[in-house]
N, C-alpha and C positions, 0 to 999 in steps of 0.2 A: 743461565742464572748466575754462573758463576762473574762472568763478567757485570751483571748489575750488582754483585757485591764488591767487585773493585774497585769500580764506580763511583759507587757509596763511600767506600771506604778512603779514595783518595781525597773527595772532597771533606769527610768528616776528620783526617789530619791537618788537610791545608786549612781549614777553620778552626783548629783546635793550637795551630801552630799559631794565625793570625791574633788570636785571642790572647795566648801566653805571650807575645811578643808587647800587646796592649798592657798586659800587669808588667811586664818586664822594664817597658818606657816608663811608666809612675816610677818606681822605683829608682831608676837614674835620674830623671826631671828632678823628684825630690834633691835631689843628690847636687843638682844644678843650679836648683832654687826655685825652677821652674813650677806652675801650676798644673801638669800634667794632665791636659783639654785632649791630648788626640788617645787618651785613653777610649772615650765613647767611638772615636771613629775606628780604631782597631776592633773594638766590638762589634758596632754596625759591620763592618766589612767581613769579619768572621763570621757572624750570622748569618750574613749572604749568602757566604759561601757554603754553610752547611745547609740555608732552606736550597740554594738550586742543586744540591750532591742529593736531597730525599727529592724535592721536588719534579728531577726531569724524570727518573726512573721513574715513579710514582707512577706518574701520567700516561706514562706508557706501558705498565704494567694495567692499568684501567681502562686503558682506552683499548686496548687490541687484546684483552683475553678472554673477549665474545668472539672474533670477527676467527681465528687463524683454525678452526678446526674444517669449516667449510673451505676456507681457500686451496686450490691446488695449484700449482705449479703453473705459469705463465699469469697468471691471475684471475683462471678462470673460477668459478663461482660457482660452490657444488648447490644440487636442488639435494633435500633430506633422501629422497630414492639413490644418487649417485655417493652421497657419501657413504649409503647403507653398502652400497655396490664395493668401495674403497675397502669397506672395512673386508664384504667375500675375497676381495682378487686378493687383498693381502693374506691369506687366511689359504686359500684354493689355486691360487695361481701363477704366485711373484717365488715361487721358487724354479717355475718353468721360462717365466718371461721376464722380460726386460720394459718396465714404466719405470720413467724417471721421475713421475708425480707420486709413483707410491715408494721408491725409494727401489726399485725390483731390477734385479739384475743376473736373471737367471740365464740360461745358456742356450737353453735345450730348445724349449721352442721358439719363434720368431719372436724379433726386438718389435715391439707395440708402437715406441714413440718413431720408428722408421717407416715401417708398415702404415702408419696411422687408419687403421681398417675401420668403415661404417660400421654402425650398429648391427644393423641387418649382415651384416659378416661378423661380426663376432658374436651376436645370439646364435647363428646356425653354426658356428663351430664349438660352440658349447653345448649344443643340444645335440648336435648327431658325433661330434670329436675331429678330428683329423688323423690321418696314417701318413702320410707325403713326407721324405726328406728321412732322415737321421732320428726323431722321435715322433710318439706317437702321444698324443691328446685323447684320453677318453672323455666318450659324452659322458654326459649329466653330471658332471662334477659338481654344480649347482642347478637345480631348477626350479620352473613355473617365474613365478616373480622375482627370486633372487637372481637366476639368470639375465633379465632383464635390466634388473640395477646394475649387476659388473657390464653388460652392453651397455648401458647408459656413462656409466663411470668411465671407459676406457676410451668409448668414441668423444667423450668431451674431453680429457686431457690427454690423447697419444698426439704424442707428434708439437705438443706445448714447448718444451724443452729438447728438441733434436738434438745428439750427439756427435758429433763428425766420427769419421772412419768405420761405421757399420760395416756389418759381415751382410753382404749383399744375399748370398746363399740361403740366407734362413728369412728374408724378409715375405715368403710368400704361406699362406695359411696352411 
């Protein structure tokens, strides 16, 4: 955000300079004897500049502030079940593991976007947990349908955004 206000802001100097430089030429022209005509064109040209400094942000603030709550990372395209899912693993899970779609860079248990594990392996490791390796996963940290959603969630973005140099050691459930 902060950069669409500098954005803003460069174009509403550079038009506000253009502008003052337009009253600034009358005033010498006079001075010249001249009838100071490129007055209107320092204005049209400062006005430009200041409708495309509101108008590109504008556009873009309107056009993409439906679409970015569903999208995840590689560009896949959450269903309302998976986003509900985004919301448990962040909530239940991203302090153990590692998705790059939810932003999760936990330690302890296996990296998700390495592993990219099916559904059907990550409902049953939510539902019964895992003991293997260095930590342990208890079940039902979410269940019935919630479970389901972070299965849904994490089989459609792990592995969207791969990280080089994984810890190979923790990539199995």
């Amino acid at each position: 955000m902060i950069l669409v206000a500098i954005f803003i802001g460069i174009f509403l100097i550079a038009g506000v300079v253009v502008i003052a430089a337009g009253f600034s030429s009358k005033r010498q022209a006079k001075a010249a004897g001249s009838s100071g005509s490129g007055k209107l064109l320092y204005i049209g040209v400062g006005l430009c500049v200041v409708g495309i400094g509101l108008a590109i942000p504008g556009l873009l603030i309107f056009n993409n502030g439906t679409k970015t709550s569903r999208d995840a990372s590689g560009g896949v395209v959450l269903t309302a079940n998976q986003e509900s899912g985004r919301v448990l693993f962040a909530q239940n899970c991203s302090t153990c593991h590692t998705l790059q779609a939810s932003g999760a860079v936990g330690q302890t248990g296996p990296n998700l976007d390495y592993m990219h594990p099916p559904e059907a392996l990550i409902l049953n490791a939510i539902q019964i947990g895992r003991a293997r390796g260095a930590g342990n996963m208890p079940a039902g940290l979410v269940t019935g349908n919630q479970a389901k959603e972070v299965a849904s969630y994490v089989s459609a973005v792990a592995g969207q955004g791969l990280v080089a140099n994984q810890n190979a050691s923790v990539s199995t459930p």
